[in-house]
C-alpha positions as CSV (number, residue, x, y, z in Angstrom):
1,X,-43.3,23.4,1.3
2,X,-40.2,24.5,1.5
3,X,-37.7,21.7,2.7
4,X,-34.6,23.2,5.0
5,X,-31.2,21.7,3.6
6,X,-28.8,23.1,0.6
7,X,-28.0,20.9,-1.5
8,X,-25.1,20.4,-4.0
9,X,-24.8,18.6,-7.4
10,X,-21.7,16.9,-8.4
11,X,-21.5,17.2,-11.9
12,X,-18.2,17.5,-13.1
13,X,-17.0,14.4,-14.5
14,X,-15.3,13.7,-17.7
15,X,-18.3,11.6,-18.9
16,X,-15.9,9.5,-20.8
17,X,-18.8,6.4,-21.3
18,X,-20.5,8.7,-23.2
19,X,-17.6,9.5,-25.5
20,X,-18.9,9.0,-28.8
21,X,-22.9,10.2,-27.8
22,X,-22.3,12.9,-26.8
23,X,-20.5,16.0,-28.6
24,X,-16.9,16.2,-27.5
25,X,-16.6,18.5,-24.3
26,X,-20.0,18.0,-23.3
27,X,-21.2,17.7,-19.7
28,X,-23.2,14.4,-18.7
29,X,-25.7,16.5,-17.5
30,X,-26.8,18.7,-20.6
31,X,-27.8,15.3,-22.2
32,X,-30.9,15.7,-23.5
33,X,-33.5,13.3,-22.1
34,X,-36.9,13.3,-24.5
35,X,-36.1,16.3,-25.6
36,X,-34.4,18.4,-22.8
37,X,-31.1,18.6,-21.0
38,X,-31.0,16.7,-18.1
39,X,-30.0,19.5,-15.4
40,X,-33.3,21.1,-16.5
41,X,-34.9,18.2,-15.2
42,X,-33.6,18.3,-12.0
43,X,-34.1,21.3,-11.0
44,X,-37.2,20.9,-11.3
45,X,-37.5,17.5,-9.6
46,X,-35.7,19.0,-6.8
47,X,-37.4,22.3,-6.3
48,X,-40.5,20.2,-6.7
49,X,-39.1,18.6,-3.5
50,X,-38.6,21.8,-1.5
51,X,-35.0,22.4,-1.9
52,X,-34.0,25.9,-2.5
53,X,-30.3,26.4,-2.4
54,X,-28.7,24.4,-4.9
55,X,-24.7,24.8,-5.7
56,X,-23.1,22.9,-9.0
57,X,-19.7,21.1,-8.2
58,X,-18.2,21.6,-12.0
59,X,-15.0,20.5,-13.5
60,X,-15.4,19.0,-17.1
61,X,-18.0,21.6,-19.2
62,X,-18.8,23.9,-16.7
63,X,-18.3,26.8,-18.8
64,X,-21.2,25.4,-20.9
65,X,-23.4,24.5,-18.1
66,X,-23.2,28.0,-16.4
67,X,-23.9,29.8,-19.6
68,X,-27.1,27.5,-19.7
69,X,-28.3,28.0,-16.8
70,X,-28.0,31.5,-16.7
71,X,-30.1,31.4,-19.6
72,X,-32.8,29.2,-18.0
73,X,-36.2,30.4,-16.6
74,X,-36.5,29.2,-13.0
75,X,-38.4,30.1,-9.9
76,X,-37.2,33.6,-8.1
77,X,-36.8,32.1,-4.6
78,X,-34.6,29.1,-5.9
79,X,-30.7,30.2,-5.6
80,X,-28.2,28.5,-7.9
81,X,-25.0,28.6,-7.2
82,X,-21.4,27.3,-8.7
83,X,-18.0,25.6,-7.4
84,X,-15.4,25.6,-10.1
85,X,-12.4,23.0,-9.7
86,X,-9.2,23.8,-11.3
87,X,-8.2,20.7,-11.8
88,X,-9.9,17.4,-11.2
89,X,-10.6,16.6,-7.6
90,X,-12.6,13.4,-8.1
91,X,-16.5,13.1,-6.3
92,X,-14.9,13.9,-3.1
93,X,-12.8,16.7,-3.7
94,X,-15.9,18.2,-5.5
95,X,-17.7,17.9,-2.8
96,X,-15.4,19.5,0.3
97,X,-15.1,22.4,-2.8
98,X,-18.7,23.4,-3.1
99,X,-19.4,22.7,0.7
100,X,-17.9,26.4,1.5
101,X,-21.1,27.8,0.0
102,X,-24.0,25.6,1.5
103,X,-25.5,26.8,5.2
104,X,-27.2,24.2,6.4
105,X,-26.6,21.0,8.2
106,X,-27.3,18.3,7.4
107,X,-26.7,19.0,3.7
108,X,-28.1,16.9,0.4
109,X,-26.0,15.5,-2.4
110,X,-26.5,13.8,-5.3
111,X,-24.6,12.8,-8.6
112,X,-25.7,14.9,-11.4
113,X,-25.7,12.0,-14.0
114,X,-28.2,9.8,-12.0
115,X,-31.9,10.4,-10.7
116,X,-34.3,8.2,-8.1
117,X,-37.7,9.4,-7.2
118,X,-36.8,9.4,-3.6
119,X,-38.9,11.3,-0.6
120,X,-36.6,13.6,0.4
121,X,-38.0,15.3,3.1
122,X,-38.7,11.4,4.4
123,X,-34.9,10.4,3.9
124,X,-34.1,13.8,5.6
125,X,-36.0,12.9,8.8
126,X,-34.6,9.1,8.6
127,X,-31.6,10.8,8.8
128,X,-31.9,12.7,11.6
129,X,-33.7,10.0,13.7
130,X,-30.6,7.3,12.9
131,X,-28.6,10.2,14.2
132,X,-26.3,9.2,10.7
133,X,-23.4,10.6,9.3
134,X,-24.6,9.7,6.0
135,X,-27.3,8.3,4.6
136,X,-28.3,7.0,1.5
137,X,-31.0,6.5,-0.7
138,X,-31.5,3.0,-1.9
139,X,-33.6,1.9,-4.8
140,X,-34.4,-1.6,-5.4
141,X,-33.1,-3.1,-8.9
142,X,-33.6,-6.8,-10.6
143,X,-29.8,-6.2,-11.1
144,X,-28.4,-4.9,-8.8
145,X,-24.8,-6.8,-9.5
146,X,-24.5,-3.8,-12.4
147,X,-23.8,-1.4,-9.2
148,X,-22.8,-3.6,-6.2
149,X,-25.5,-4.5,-4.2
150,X,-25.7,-2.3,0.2
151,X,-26.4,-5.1,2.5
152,X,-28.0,-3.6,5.6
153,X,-28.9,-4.2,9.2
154,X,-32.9,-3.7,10.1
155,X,-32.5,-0.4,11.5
156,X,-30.8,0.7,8.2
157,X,-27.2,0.8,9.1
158,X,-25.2,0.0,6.4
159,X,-22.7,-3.0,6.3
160,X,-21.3,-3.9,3.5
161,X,-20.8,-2.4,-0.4
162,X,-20.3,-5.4,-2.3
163,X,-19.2,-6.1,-5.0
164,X,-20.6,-5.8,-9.0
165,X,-21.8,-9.7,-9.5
166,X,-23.7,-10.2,-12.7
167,X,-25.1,-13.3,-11.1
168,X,-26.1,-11.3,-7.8
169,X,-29.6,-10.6,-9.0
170,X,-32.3,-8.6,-7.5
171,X,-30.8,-5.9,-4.3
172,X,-31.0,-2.4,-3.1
173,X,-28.2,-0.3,-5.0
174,X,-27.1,3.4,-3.9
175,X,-29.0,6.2,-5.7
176,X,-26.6,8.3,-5.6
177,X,-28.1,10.7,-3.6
178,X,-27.0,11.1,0.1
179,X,-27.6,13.1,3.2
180,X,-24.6,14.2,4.9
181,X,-23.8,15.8,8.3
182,X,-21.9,18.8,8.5
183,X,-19.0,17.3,10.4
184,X,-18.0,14.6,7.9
185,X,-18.0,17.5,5.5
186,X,-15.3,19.5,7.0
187,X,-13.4,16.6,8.1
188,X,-13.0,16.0,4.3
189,X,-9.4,17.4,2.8
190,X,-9.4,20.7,0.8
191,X,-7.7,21.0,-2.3
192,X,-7.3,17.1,-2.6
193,X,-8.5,14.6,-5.2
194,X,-10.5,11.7,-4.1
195,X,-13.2,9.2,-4.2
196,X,-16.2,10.0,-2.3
197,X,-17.8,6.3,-2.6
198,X,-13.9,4.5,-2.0
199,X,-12.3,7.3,0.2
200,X,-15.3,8.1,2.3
201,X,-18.2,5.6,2.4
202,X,-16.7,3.1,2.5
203,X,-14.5,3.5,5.3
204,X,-17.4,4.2,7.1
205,X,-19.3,1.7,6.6
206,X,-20.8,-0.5,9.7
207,X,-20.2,2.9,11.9
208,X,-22.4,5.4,11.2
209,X,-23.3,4.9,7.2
210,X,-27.3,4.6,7.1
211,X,-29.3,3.6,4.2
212,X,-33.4,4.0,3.0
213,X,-35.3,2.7,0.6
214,X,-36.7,5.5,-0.2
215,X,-37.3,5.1,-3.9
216,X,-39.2,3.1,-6.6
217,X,-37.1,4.1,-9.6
218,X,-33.9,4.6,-10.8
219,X,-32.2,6.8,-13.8
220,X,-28.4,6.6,-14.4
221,X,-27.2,8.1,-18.0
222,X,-23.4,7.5,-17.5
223,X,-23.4,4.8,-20.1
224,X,-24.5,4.9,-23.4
225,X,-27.2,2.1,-22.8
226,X,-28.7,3.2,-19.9
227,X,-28.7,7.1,-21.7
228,X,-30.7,5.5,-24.4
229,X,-33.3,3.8,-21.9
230,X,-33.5,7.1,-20.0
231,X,-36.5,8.9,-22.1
232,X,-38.9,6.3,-20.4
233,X,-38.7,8.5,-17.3
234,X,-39.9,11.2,-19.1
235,X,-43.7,12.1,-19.1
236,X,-45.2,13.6,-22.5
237,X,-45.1,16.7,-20.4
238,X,-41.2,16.6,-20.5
239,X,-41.0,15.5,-16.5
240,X,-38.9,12.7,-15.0
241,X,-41.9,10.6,-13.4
């Protein structure tokens, strides 16, 4: 069933961890993961989920992610489209970019180098019950000091990012997949560089910054370790599980 919210993909970093994996000038999220590219996966995952408007924040390699895409064999009714930066605007710059072609609200974002098996449609409707700004997906990890653990209140709101601690153990870590409101959106500055998770998030947090644990499992192929781990998500059938 169709699910009712655009969504955009922020995938245009520099992917300078993977500097030495992966061919010079090659976007994060071409990696191949047992066998294909990772965008490929996605789309699927996330058309699999109901979305059906999904626009690319590119920077770094989008020439080379278009082209493939372009190339690719998806569904008729799922609309792709692209927001091409200049020059670097950082997570949040990319963001307030490709927000001018997205028509719903709320709207979904994610990081294109990471992946959690959250319900979206359930994190949607937490969402909109909370009445958030934002919320996140959280995934539970026996190490979560490797991404600074979210410490929450009981009805989800979000209090505190801390810190990486490799002695902080088992915690829920952000997915890196969020629900935003419109209105945070087009507060955000045009045209500007900046930090989604340091100049957004987490000036928000303890207001109106929710989180879920909506999800069992967590992918993230921004380092060369974690890229290597990565084809355990992928079934025999060439699907993150």
């Amino acid at each position: 069933m169709p699910l009712d919210i655009d969504t955009i993909v922020l995938a245009g970093g520099l992917g300078t961890r993977l500097k030495g994996v992966l061919p010079a000038g090659y976007p994060k999220i071409l990696a191949p993961i047992g066998g294909r590219p990772f965008v490929e996966l996605l789309l699927e995952w996330l058309y699999g989920q109901g979305v059906r408007t999904i626009v690319f924040s590119l920077g770094h390699g989008a020439d080379q992610l278009v082209q493939h895409l372009r190339a690719c064999r998806y569904p008729a009714d799922l609309v792709v489209r692209y927001a091409i930066e200049a020059a670097p605007l950082g997570t949040g710059g990319g963001l307030r970019l490709a927000y001018s072609q997205v028509n719903t609200d709320p709207v979904l974002a994610l990081n294109g180098d990471t992946f959690c098996d959250a319900d979206l449609a359930q994190l949607v409707a937490f969402h909109r019950e909370r009445g958030a700004a934002i919320t996140l997906a959280l995934t539970r990890v026996p190490d979560s000091g490797r991404y600074g653990k979210v410490e929450r209140t009981e009805d989800g709101r979000v209090t505190r990012f801390a810190e990486k601690d490799p002695a902080a153990g088992a915690g829920l870590v952000n997915s890196g997949v969020y629900v935003v409101s419109a209105p945070v959106l087009r507060e955000l500055p045009e045209g500007k560089a900046f930090s989604w998770e340091k100049d957004v998030l987490a000036q928000r947090v303890g207001r109106d910054v929710y989180g879920l644990e909506a999800a069992t499992r967590f992918l993230d192929i921004g380092t060369p370790e974690s890229f290597a781990a990565a084809p355990s998500f992928v079934s025999r059938r060439g699907e993150i599980q």
